[in-house]
N, C-alpha and C positions, 0 to 999 in steps of 0.2 A: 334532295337538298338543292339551294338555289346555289349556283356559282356566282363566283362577284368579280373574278378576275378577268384579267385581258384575255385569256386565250377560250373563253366559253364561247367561242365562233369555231374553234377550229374541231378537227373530229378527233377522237382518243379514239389508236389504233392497238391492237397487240399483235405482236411477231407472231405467228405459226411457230417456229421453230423454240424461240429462244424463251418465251412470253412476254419477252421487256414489253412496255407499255409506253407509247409515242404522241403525242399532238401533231396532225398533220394539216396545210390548210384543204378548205373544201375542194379546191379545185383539183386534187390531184385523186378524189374517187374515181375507181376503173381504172387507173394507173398502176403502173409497175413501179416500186419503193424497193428501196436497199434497206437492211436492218444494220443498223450502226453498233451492234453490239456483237452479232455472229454474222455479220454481212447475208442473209440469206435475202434473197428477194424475192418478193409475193406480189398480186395485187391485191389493191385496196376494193374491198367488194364487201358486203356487211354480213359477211364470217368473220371478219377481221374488225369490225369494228367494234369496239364496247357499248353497250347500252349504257346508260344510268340515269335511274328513274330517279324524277324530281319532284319533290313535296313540294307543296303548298301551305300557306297559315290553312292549320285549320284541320289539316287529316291528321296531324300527330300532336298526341295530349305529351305537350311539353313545355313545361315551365319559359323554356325559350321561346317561344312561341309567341308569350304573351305581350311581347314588345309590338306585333304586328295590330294593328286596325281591321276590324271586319268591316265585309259592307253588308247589310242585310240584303235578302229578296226581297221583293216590294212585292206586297200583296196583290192578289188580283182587281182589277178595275172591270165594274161593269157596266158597258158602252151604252147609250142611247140607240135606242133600235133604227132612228133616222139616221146613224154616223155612217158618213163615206167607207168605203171599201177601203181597205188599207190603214183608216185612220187611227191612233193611237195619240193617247192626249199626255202631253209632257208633265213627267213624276218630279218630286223632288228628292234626291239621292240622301237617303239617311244611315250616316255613321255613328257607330260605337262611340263611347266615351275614350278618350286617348287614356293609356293607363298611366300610372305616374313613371316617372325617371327612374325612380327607388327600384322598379319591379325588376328592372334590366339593365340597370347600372352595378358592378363588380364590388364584393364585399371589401367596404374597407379594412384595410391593413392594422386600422386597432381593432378590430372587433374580431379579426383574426387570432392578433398577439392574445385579446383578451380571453378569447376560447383556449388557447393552447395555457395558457395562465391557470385558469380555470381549473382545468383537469390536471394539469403538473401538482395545484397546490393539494387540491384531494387525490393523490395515487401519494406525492411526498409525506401525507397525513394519515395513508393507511400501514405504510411502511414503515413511520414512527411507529404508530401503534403496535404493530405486528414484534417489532425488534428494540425498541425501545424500551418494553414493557420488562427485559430480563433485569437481573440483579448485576448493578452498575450500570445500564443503559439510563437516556435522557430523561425518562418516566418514571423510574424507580423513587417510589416514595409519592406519587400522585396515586391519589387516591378516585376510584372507578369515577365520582362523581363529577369530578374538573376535569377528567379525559374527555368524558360523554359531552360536557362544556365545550372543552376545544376542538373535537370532532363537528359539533353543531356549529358551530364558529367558521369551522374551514368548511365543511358543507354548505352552509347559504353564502356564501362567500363563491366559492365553485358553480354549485347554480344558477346564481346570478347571474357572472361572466358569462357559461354556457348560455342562458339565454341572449344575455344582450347580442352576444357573438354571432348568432344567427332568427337574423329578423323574418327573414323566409320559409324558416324551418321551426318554426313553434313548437309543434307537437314533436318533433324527433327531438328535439331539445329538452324540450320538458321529462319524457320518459329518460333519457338516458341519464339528466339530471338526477333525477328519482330513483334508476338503479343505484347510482356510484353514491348518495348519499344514503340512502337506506344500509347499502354494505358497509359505507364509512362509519356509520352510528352502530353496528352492528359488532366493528370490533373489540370496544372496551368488555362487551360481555362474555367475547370466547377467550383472549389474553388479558387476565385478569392478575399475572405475577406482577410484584412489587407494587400491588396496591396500598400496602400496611404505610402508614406514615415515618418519615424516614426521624423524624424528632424524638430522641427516645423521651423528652419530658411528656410527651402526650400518649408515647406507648411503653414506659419506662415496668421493665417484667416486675410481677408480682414477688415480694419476698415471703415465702412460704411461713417464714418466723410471725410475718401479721397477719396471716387467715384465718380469725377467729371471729367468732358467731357476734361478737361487739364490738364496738369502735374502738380504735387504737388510742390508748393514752400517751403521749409526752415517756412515763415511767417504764410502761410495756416494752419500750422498743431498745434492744439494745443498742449500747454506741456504736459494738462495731459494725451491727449491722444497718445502724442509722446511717452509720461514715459513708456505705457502701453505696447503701441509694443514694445519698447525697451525690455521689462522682456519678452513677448513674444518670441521675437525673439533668448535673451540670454538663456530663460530657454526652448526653444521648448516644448509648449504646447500643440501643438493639438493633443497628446492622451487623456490629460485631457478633453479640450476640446469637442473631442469625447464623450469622458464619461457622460460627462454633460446632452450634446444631448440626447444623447440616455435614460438617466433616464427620461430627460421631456419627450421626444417622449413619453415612455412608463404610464407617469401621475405615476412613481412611489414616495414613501414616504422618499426613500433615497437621500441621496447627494453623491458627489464624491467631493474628493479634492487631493490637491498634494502636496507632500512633497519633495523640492530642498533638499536635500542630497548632503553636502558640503566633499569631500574630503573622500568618504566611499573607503574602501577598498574593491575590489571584492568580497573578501573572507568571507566577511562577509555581504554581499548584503542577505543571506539566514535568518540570523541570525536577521536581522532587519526588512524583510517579516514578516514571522514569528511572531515576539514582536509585533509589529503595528497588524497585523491582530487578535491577539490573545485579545491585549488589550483593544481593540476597537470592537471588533466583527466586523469588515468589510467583508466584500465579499472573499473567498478565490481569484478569481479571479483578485483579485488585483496586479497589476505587475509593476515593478520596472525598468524603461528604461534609458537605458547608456544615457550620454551626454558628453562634453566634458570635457579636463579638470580632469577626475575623479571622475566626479559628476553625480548623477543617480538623475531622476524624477518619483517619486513613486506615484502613479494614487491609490490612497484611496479610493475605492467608496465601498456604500453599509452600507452607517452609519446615523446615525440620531442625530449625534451633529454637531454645527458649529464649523467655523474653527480654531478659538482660545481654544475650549474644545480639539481639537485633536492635537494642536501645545500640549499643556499642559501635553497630556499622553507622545509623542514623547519628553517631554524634558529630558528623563532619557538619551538617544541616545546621547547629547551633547548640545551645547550652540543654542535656538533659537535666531538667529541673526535678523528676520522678517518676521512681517504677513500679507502678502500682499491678503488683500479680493475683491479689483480689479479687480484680475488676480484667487484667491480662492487656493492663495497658502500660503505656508508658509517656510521660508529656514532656514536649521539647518545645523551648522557645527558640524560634528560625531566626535566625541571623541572616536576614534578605541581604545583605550588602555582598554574601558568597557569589551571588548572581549578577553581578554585575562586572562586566570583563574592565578591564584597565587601560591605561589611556593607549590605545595602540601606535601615538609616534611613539611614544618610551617603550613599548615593549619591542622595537625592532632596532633600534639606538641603541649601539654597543658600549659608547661613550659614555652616555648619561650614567648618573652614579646609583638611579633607581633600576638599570637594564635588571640584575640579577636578582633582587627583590620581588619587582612585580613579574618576573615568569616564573619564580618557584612559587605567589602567592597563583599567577596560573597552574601550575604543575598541581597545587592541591586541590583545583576544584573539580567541581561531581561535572561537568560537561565533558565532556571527552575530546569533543570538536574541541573546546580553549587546550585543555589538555596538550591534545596531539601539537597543536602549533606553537606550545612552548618546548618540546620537544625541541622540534625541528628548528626551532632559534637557540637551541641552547647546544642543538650537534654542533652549532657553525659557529660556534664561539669560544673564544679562549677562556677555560675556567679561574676566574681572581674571587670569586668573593662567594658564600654561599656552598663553598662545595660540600662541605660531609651531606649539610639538609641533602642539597639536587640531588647528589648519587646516592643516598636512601630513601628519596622519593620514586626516582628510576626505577630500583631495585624492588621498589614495591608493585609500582605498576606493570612488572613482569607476570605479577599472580593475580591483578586484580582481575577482577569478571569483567567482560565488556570490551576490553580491547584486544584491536586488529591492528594496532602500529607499530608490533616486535620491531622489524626493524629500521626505524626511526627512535624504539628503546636504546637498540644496540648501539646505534652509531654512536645517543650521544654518553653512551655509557664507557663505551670506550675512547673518549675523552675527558669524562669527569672523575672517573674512579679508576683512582693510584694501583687499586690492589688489581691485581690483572686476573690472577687466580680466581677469588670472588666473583668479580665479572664473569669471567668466560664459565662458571659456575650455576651463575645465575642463567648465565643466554642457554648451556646445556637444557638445565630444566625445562626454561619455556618452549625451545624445539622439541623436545621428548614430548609434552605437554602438547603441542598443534599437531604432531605428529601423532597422537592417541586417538586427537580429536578428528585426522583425517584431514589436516590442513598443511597446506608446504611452507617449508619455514621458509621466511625470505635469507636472501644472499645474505646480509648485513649481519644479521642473527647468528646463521651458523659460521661467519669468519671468526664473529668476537668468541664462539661456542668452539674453533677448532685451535683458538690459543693454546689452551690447554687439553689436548683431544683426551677425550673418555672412551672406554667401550659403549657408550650408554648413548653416544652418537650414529656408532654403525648402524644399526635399524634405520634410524631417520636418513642417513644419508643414501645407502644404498639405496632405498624405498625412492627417493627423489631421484635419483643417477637412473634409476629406470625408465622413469617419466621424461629423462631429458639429459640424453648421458652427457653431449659435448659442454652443457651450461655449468653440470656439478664435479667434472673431471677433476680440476684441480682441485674442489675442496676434498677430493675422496682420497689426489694424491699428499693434500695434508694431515690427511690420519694419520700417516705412516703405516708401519709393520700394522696395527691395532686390526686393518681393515682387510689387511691380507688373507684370511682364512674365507670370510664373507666373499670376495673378491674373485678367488679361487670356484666358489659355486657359482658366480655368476657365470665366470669364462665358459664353462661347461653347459651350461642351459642358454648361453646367450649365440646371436650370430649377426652376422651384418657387421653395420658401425659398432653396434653398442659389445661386441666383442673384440673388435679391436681397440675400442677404449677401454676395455678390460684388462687388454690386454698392458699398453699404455703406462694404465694404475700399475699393475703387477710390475714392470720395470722399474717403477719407481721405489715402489714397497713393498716387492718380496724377497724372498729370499730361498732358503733350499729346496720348499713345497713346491713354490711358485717355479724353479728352475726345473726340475722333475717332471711336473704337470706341461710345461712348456715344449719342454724335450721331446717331449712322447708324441704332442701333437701337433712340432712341427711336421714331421715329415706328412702329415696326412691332411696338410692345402698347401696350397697354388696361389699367386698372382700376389698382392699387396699382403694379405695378410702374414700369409707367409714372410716377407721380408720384413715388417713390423716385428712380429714373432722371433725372428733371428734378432734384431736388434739389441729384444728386451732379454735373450737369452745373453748377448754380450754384455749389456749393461748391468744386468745381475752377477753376471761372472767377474769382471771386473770390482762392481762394489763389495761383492764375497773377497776375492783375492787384498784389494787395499787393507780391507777388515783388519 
């Protein structure tokens, strides 16, 4: 390679010892040199020097290359046999054509982005294809014919870039071109699910009552089985349908059902997924297909109540207008206005005379997010208007599915609701409830839960006093006596801190057991605990003795 820099005068030496690598000037060849990296000192003699051989245009076939000018050799000239001795007759020097700018000027930066474009849009077109194609994905109900369409679409599309992207490279371009769309045109015929057209009026199932060897009269066909096509045909069923199928084929324990969804707004097609699936524990899988009109057919499957228990949860959504179990549907006209939150100065405005209004019309809706934050305005509020609705709203959303904000329930439940019993009833439940599920009940929850303490607390709380004794000490010293027995096994299996918060608790809430158990094992430690342990042996003796 040729150098181009300043120091291609000077010699590249390498250390003997160390192998750094140095530029030195010429004049110090046969000289004595220091190595600046392990000081050892050599001379400069050509063991020490590096070679490095230098090309020329010309011995290396390389594209870079081609920016350089040849000069040819000039053919031989033959002389006059009178020409002088020495004489040679002046040539004219002939150069190569200059090659263009293009050849050795740096790929522009769109023809860059356009390549990386290119091949993003066909790998994103194969991965639709691939995942798309399942039942509920973005191709369900395209039929093989428009895939092979939009595959050819995104492939000259992809090739195209690719070539523009590189002008140099034709031939690698063109092939790799030619792989990646050959593959792309290649997947509509290996994933080939949810081709069937999703319109049941164009694939609306046959009624076995009209398969006969002649055409169907007007007289032949019974009403009710007229009725039946008819919703078939108006509400395109056979996704459902499908559904159906496929749970029997499978001998599974679920059902599928459908909800006509009358006049939903697009925009909130996510928002009523969502609520339905959440409420109901359905299948996530569950998917919601356009019909005419404005109206979508929501395919429910994956639940274990019948069709009038899941009309019942969907009636928050708007007015059920009918339940048709014929067909295993049920059609509800949406009340879009549920979706829309409310003026948010007024919903933080304690003053204003709509505050209590517009956050129990929050407190009922299907977002959980609006939800939780009328909660949390309505803990930090004085209750005047609305109360019984809030606190059997509250009390509801203790059991609904979906929520994580127990205690932001508690708080503002023990300021809405008179009945204290009730409350601390309700909070018991839902701690037992997180605690089944293997979830810690928050602070808030089990205080308003230890109003009224239960035995039906002890699990949850000692379960948590383990995980974190100093945090839940005093809620376990609000059990009282209840917790003393549970308490007692801890002491004995437990050591360190979490035995002297055992211990602690038992001064507070026990009694003859707890004095007994005590007894026996103070004598057998030493240092702090010991003296803790004496303590609670006075303090129990004392509150025996007041007794």
């Amino acid at each position: 390679m040729i150098h181009s820099d300043k120091d291609d005068s000077k010699l590249l030496i390498r250390c003997p010892e160390c192998g750094q690598r140095f530029r030195v000037q010429p004049e110090l060849r046969d000289r004595i040199v220091e190595c600046g990296i392990c000081e050892h000192r050599f001379r400069i003699t050509d063991e020490v020097i590096v070679r490095v051989r230098k090309f020329y245009p010309g011995e290396a076939r390389k594209r870079g290359l081609e920016r350089f000018q040849r000069i040819p050799h000039a053919p031989p000239v033959n002389l006059p046999a009178d020409s002088p001795r020495g004489y040679q007759p002046a040539q004219q020097a002939a150069y190569h054509t200059a090659p263009p700018p293009s050849a050795f000027e740096p790929v522009p930066p769109q023809r860059i982005i356009a390549g990386f474009l290119g091949v993003l849009a066909m790998v994103l077109m194969a991965l639709l294809l691939i995942f798309g194609s399942e039942q509920g994905g973005l191709l369900d109900g395209i039929d093989q014919t428009r895939r092979l369409i939009l595959a050819s679409f995104v492939a000259l599309v992809g090739f195209t870039l690719l070539i523009y992207a590189n002008p140099r490279s034709r031939i690698p371009a063109i092939s790799i071109g030619c792989i990646m769309s050959v593959a792309l045109l290649s997947l509509p015929f290996f994933f080939q699910e949810g081709t069937d057209p999703i319109d049941g009026r164009d694939t609306a199932a046959v009624d076995p009552a009209r398969e006969t060897d002649h055409e169907d009269t007007p007289e032949e066909i019974d009403p009710e089985t007229a009725r039946i096509r008819e919703l078939r045909e108006s509400i395109g069923l056979r996704p459902l349908e499908r559904e159906i199928d496929r749970l029997e084929s499978a001998d599974a324990p679920y059902r599928a059902y459908g909800l006509f969804l009358i006049g939903l707004r697009e925009s909130n097609r996510i928002g009523v997924r969502d609520y339905i699936i959440r409420i109901t524990g359905a299948d996530p899988l569950s998917h919601i297909f356009p019909r005419d009109e404005g109206n979508y057919l929501f395919v429910v499957t994956g639940v274990e109540m019948n069709l009038e228990r899941l009309a019942a949860l969907a009636s928050p959504l708007g007015e059920v207008r009918r339940i048709l179990p014929e067909v295993h549907v049920a059609e509800i006209v949406i009340d879009n206005s549920i979706f829309i939150e409310s003026d948010s100065e007024k919903l933080i405005r304690r003053d204003e005379p709509e505050f209590y209004e517009l956050n129990l019309h929050e407190l009922n809706s299907i977002d959980l997010h609006r939800v939780e934050r009328a909660v949390l305005r309505l803990a930090d509020a004085e209750p005047r208007s609305y109360r019984a609705d809030i606190t059997r709203r509250l009390h509801e959303l203790f059991e609904e599915p979906g929520v994580n904000f127990h205690g932001a329930i508690a708080r503002a439940l023990a300021v809405w609701d008179q009945d204290t019993v009730a409350a601390s009833k309700a909070a018991t439940r839902a701690a037992v409830g997180l605690h089944e599920r293997g979830t810690t009940a928050p602070a808030d929850l089990v205080s308003l839960a230890l109003k009224e303490p239960s035995e039906s607390m002890v699990p949850v709380l000692v379960s948590q006093w383990r995980d974190n004794s100093t945090l839940w000490e005093n809620h376990c010293i609000a059990m009282g006596p209840l917790i003393e027995e549970a308490m007692l096994d801890e002491f004995e299996s437990s050591d360190g801190s979490s035995r002297q918060s055992a211990v602690r608790i038992l001064s507070q809430t026990g009694g003859e057991a707890s004095l007994a158990a005590l007894s026996e094992a103070v004598g057998e430690t030493t240092g702090e605990l010991e003296l803790i342990m004496r303590q609670a042996i006075e303090t129990i003796q004392r509150r025996d003795s007041g007794s």
